[in-house]
C-alpha positions as CSV (number, residue, x, y, z in Angstrom):
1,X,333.4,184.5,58.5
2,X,335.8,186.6,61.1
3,X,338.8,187.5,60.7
4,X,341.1,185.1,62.3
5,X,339.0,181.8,60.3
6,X,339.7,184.0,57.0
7,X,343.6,184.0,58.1
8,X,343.8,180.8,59.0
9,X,342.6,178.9,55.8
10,X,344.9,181.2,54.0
11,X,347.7,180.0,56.0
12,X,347.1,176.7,55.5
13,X,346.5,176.9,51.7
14,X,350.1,178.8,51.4
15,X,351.4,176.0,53.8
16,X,350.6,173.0,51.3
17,X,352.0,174.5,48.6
18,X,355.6,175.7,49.6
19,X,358.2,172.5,50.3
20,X,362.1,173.5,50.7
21,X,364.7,171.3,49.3
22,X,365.5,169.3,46.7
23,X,362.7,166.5,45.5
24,X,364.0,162.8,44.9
25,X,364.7,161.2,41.7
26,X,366.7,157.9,41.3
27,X,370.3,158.7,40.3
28,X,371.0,158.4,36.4
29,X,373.5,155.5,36.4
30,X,375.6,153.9,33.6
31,X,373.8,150.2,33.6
32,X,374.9,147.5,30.8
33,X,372.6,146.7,28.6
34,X,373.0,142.9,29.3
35,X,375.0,140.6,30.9
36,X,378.7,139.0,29.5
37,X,377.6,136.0,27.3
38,X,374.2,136.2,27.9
39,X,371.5,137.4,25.0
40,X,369.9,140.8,25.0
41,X,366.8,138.8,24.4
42,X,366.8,136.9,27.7
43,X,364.4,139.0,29.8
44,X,363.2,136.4,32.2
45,X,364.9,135.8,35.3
46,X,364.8,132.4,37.1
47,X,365.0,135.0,40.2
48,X,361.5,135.5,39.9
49,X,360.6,131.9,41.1
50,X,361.1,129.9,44.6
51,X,364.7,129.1,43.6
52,X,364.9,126.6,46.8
53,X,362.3,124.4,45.5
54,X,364.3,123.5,42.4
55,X,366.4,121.3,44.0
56,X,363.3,119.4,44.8
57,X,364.4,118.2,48.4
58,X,361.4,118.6,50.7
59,X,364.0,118.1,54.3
60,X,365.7,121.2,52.8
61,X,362.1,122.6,52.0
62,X,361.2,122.2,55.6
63,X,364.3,123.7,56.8
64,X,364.4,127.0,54.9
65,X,360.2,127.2,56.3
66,X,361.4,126.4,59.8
67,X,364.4,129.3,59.6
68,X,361.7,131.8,58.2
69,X,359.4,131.3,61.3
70,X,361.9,131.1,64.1
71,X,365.2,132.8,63.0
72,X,365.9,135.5,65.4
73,X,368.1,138.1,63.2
74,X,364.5,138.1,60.7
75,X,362.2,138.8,63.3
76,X,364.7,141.6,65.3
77,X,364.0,142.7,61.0
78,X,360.3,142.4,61.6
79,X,360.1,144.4,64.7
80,X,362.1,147.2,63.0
81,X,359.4,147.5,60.4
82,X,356.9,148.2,63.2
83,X,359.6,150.9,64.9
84,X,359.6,152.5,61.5
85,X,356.3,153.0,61.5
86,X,355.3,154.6,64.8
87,X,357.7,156.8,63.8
88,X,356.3,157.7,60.7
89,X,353.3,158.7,62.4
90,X,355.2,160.8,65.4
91,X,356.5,162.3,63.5
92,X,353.7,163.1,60.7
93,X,351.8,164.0,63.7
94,X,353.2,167.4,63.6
95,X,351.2,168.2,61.1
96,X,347.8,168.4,62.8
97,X,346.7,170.5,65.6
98,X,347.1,169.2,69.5
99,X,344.7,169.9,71.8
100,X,345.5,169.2,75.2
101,X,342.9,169.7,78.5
102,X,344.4,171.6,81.9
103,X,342.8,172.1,85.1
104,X,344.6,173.5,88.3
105,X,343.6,175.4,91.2
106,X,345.4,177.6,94.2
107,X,346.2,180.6,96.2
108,X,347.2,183.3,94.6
109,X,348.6,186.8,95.8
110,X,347.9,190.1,94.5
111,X,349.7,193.3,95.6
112,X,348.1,197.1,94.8
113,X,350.8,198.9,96.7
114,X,352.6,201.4,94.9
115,X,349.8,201.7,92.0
116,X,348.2,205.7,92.8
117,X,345.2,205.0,90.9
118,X,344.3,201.7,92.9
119,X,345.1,203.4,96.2
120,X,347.3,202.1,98.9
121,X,345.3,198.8,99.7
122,X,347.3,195.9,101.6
123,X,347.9,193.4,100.3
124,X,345.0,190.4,99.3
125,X,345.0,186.6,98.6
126,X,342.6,184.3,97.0
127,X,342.0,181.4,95.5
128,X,341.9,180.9,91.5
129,X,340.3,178.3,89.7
130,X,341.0,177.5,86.2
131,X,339.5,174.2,83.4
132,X,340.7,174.9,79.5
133,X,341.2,173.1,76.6
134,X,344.4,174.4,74.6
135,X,345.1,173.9,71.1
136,X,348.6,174.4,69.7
137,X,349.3,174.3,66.0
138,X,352.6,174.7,63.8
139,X,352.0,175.4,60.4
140,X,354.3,174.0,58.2
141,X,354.9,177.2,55.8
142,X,358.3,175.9,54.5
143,X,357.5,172.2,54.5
144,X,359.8,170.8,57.0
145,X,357.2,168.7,59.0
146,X,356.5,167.6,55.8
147,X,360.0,166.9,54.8
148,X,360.7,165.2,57.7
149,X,357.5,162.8,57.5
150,X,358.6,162.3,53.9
151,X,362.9,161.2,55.6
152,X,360.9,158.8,57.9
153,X,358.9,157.3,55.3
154,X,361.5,156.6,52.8
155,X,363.4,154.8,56.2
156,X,360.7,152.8,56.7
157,X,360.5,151.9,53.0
158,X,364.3,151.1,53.4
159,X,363.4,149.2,56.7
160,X,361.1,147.1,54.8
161,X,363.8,146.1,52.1
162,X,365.8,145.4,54.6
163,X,363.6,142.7,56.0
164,X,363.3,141.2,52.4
165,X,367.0,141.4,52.2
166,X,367.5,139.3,55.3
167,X,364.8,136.7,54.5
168,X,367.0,136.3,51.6
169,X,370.2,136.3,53.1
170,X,368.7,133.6,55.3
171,X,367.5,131.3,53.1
172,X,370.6,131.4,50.8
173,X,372.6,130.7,54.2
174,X,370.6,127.8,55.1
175,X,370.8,126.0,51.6
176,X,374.5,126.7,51.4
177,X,374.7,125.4,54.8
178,X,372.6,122.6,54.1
179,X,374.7,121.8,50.7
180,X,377.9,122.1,52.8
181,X,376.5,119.2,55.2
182,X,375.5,117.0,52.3
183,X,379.2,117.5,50.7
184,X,380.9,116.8,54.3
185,X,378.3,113.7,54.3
186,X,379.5,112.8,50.7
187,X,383.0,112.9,51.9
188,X,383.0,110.9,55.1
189,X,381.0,108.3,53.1
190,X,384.0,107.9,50.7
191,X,386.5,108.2,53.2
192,X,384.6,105.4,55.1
193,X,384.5,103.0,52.3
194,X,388.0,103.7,51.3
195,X,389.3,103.3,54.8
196,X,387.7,99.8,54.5
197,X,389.7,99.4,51.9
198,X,392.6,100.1,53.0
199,X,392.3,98.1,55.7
200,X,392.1,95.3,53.1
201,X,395.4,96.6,51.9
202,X,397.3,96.6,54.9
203,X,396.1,93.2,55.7
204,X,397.1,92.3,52.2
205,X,400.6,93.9,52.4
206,X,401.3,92.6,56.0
207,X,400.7,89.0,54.9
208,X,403.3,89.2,51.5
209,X,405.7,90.7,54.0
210,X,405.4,87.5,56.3
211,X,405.4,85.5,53.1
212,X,408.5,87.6,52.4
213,X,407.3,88.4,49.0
214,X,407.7,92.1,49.6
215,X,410.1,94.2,52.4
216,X,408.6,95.4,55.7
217,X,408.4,98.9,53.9
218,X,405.0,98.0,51.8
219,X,403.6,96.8,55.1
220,X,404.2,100.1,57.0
221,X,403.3,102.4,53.8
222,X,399.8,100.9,54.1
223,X,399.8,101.1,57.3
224,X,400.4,104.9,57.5
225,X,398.1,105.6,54.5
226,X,395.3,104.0,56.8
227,X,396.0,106.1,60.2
228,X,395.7,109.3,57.2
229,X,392.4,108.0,56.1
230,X,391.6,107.9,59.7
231,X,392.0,111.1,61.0
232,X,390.7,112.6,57.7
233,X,387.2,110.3,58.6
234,X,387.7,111.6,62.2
235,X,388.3,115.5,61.0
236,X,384.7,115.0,58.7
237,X,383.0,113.7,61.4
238,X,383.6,117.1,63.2
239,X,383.1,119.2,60.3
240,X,379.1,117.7,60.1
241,X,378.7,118.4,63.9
242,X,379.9,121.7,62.9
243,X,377.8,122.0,60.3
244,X,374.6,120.7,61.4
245,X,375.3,123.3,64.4
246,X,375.2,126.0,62.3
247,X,372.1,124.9,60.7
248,X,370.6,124.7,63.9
249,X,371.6,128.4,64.7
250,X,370.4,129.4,61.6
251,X,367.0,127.6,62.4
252,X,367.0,129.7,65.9
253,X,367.3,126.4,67.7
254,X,369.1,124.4,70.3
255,X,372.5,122.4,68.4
256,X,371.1,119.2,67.6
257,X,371.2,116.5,64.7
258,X,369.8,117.4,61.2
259,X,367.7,115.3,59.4
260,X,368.5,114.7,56.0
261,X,367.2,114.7,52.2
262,X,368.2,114.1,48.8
263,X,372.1,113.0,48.2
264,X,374.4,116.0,47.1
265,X,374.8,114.4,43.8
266,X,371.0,113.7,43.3
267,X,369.6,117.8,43.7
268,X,367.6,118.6,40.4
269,X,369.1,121.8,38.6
270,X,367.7,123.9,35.8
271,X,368.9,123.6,32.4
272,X,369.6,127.1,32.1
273,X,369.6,130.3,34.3
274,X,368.3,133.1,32.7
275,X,369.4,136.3,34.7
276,X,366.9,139.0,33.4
277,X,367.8,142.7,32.4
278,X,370.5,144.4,34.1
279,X,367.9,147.6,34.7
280,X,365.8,145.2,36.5
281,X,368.1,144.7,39.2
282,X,367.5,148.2,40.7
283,X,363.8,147.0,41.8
284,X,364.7,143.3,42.4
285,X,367.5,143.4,44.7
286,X,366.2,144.4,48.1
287,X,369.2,145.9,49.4
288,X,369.5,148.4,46.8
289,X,366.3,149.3,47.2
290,X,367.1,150.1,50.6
291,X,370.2,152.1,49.7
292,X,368.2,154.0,47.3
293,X,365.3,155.0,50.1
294,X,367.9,156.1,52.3
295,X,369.2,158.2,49.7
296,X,365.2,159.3,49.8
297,X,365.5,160.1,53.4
298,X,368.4,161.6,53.2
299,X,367.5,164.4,50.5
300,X,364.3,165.2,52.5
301,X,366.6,165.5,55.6
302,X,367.8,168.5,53.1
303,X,365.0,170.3,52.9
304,X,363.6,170.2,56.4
305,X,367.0,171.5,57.5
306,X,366.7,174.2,54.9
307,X,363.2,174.9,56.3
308,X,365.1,176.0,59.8
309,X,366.6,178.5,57.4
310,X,362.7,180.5,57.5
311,X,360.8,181.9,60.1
312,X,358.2,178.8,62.3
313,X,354.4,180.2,62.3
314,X,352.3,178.5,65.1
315,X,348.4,179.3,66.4
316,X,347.5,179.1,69.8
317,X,344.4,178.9,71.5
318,X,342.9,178.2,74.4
319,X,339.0,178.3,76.0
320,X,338.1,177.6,79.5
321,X,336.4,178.8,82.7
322,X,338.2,180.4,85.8
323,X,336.6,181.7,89.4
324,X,337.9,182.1,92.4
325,X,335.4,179.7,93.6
326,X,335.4,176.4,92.8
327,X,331.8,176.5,92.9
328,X,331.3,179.0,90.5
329,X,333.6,177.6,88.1
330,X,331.2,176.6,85.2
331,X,329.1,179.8,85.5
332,X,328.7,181.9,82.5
333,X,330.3,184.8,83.6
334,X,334.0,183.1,84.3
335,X,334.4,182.2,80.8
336,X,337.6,182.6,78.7
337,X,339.3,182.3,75.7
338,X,342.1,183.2,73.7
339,X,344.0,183.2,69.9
340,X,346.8,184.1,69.1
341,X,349.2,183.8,66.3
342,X,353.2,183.2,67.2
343,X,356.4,183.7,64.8
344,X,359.7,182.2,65.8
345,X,362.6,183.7,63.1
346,X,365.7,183.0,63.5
347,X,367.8,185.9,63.8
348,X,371.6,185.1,65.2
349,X,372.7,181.5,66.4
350,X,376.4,181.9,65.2
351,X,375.8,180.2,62.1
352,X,373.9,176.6,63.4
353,X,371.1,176.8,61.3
354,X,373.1,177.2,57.8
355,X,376.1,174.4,59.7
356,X,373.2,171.7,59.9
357,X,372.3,172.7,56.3
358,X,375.7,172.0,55.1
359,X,375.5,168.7,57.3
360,X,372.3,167.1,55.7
361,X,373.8,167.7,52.1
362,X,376.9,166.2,53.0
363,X,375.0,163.3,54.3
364,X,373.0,163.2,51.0
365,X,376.3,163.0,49.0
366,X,377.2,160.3,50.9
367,X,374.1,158.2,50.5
368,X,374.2,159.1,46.9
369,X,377.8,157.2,46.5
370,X,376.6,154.7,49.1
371,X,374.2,153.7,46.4
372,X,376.4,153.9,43.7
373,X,378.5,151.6,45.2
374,X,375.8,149.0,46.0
375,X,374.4,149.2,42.3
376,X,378.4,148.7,41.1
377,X,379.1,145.6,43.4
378,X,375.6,144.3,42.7
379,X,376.7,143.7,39.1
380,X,379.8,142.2,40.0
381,X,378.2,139.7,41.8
382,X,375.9,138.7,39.9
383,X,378.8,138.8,36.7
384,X,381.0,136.5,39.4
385,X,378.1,134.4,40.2
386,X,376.8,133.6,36.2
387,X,380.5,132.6,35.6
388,X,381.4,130.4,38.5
389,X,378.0,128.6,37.9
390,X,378.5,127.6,34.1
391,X,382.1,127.2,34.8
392,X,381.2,124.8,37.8
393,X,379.5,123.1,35.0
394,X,382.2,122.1,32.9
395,X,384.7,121.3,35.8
396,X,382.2,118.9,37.2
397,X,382.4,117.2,33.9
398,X,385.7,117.0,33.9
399,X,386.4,115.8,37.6
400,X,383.7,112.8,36.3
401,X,385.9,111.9,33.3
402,X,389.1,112.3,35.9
403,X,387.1,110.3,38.6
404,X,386.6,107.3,36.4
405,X,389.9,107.4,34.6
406,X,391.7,107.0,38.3
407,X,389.4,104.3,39.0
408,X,391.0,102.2,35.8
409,X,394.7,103.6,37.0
410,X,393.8,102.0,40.5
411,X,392.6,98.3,38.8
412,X,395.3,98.0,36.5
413,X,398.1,98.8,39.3
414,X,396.6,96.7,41.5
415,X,396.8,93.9,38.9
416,X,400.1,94.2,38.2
417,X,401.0,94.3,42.2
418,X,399.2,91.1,42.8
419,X,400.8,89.6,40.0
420,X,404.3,91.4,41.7
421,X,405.2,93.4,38.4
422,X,404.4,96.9,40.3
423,X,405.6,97.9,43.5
424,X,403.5,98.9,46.1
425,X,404.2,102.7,45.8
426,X,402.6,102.5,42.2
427,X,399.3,101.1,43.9
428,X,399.8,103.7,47.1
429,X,400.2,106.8,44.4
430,X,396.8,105.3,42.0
431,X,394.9,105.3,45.4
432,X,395.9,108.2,46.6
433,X,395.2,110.2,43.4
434,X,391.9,108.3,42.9
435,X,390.8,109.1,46.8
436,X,391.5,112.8,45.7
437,X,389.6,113.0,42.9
438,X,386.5,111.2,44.9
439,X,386.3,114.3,47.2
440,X,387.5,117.2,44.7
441,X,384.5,115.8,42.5
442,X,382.2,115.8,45.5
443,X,383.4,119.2,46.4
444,X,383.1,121.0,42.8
445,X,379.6,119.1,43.2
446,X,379.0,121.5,45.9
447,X,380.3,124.4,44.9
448,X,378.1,124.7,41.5
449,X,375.1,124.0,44.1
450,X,376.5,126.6,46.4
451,X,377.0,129.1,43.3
452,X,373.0,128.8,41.8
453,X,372.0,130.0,45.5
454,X,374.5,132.9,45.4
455,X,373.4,133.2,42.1
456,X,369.9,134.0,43.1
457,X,371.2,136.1,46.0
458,X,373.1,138.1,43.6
459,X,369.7,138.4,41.5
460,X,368.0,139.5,44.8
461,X,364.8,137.1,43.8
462,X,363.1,134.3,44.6
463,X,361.1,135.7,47.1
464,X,357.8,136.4,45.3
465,X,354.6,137.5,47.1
466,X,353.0,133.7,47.8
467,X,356.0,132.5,48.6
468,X,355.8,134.9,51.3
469,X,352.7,133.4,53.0
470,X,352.5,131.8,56.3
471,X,355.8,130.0,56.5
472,X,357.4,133.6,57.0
473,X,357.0,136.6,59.8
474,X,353.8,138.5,59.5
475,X,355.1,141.5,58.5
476,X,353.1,144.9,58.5
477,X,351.8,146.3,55.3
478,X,353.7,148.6,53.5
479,X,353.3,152.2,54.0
480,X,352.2,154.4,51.2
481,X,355.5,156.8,50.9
């Protein structure tokens, strides 16, 4: 074996085993032990299923399929995945020799005037012919090829969560949306049917006025109750235009009608909502996961700018033929080759090597309380979200109790007008109360719906693997970090 093989396999040896910088570990954070008012015990988290199919509407079903094919913000998430990873493999390309293949020909000058030994001969010209194959090599002594293959991979880890994080975001956007519509529906269909019915009031009042059983005053109070109902029906009918809009949008389509499922009142619910293990959160939620690996990339960014710090080692070599015929080009005797060894250290560069140092572990620090933060508000929300969804729960029962306690107010008032023992304001101030309870009972309807998909937002789940299949973006497979 010669000499320059023998120095070679040393060099690579020494080059695997020396890596600058810090290597990543997952910040030691202060997590609870368990969520407020929930049991220790309660492991499981109803994160870990579908969480859309519970409400066991197949047109909302179809919906959140449709949005996962065609939205446009998750496939722009998609193609970043794919950016990720060329990039991962530019830049771990570095790593391996290149060989590149050169051929050029021309006239060339050569001067021996002035040289004594050579004599004084004039000046000649010829043409020089040259075919080589070059190979160029860095070896990564200090590691920061490798540290900055290990940045990109870590990003494209990141990228990846990212694209879980938007599916998610997504489909809690669309069921929210979709409950939104369903409450406006709920709405305009009381407001219809109590329009009717005030209709029948005003007709009512206008004919005890003409009767002159009652002053021109009950007639025009029902008569301006009924223009309210009115433009409250007409502001609803805009708000579902609006609405199903949005959905449309959402579904990366053209603003168009929304078909419809199940009633807002009629979506199935679990009976309880287990939320898991705080810990578990740090591997469930998607965009923590992504804060974390860009923490990752961010400590490797570390040591590859520490690397800079060292002396760069590279091999060159290059075999070939050259003539200064063309024709005798690939004859033995114009054969050549060459390799050599090259050391760039860095001497003076008024302090920019050390400066971008300084810069990637100030960029690590900032990562670090990125994440911090995310793991911080990721708790609150999911805190926020357990207790608006079991207080949503009780207020619902209470707005049912208030809802058919109105509904005897309005009977017995109405009664007692007929009979002329109550005035009309009596009846005006039962319906008006009644009315509002209709759509404050629809609405906390909504909101509990609304606060069991932030709920499983909050828990970053309910995207498991086969729920991944082919009613979302093909995604690449993830890269081995």
């Amino acid at each position: 074996m010669t000499r320059p093989v023998i120095l070679t396999v040393f060099t690579v040896a020494l080059a695997a085993a020396c890596t600058l910088g810090p290597d990543f570990d997952r910040p030691a954070l202060d997590v609870p032990e368990a969520w407020r008012d929930l049991p220790v015990a309660e492991t499981e988290s109803l994160a870990n299923t579908a969480w859309w199919n519970l409400y066991g509407d197949e047109e909302l079903d179809r919906l959140i399929r449709i949005a996962l094919e065609e939205n446009q913000d998750l496939k722009i998430a998609v193609e970043r995945i794919v950016e990720h990873r060329a990039r991962v493999g530019y830049t771990g390309a570095d790593l391996y020799p290149r060989v590149d293949v050169s051929a050029g020909g021309g006239l060339v000058g050569v001067s021996r005037r002035g040289v004594p030994e050579l004599g004084d001969d004039p000046d000649r010209d010829g043409d020089l012919w040259g075919v080589s194959a070059d190979l160029s090599w860095e070896l990564d002594i200090f590691g920061r090829i490798r540290r900055a293959t290990e940045s990109e991979e870590a990003l494209l880890l990141a990228t990846e969560a990212a694209r879980r994080a938007t599916a998610i975001l997504l489909v809690s956007d669309v069921a929210s949306t979709y409950t939104r519509l369903r409450e406006a529906d709920a709405k305009l269909g009381i407001s219809r049917r109590t329009l009717a019915q005030r209709k029948e009031y005003v007709e009512l009042a206008r004919r005890r006025f003409e009767g002159e059983l009652t002053s021109e005053v009950d007639y025009r109070q029902a008569q301006a109750e009924q223009h309210r109902i009115e433009a409250l029906v007409a502001d609803l009918e805009r708000t579902v235009q609006v609405l199903e809009n949005e959905l449309s949008r959402l579904l990366g389509r053209n603003p168009g009608v929304i078909a419809r499922g199940r009633a807002l009142g009629s979506f199935a619910e679990p009976p309880a909502v287990p939320a898991g293990l705080p810990s578990e959160l740090l591997d469930r939620r998607p965009d923590l996961v992504a804060a974390e690996q860009r923490l990752h990339a961010a400590t490797a960014d570390v040591g590859a700018a520490k690397a800079l710090l060292y002396p760069r080692f590279a091999l060159t070599a290059s075999y070939g033929q050259e003539s200064n015929q063309f024709a005798d080009l690939f004859e033995a005797p114009s054969r050549a080759w060459s390799l050599l060894g090259n050391v760039l250290a860095p001497i003076f560069n008024a302090g920019q090597n050390q400066a971008r140092v300084e810069i990637a572990e100030s960029q690590m620090r900032q990562e670090l309380y990125s994440y911090e933060r995310a793991v911080r508000t990721a708790f609150f929300e999911v805190e926020n979200a357990l207790v608006t969804y079991r207080k949503t729960g009780v207020q619902m029962s209470a707005e049912a109790l208030r809802v058919a306690t109105e509904r005897q107010v309005l009977t017995l008032v109405a009664d007692r007008y007929t009979g002329g023992v109550s005035s009309y304001l009596d009846v005006l101030d039962a319906q008006r109360s009644l009315f509002d309870a209709e759509l404050e009972e629809v609405t906390t309807v909504a909101s509990r719906r609304i606060a069991l998909v932030q709920l499983y937002k909050a828990l970053g789940g309910g995207w498991p693997t086969e729920a991944e299949g082919p009613s979302s973006p093909a995604a690449p497979a993830p890269a081995k970090p």
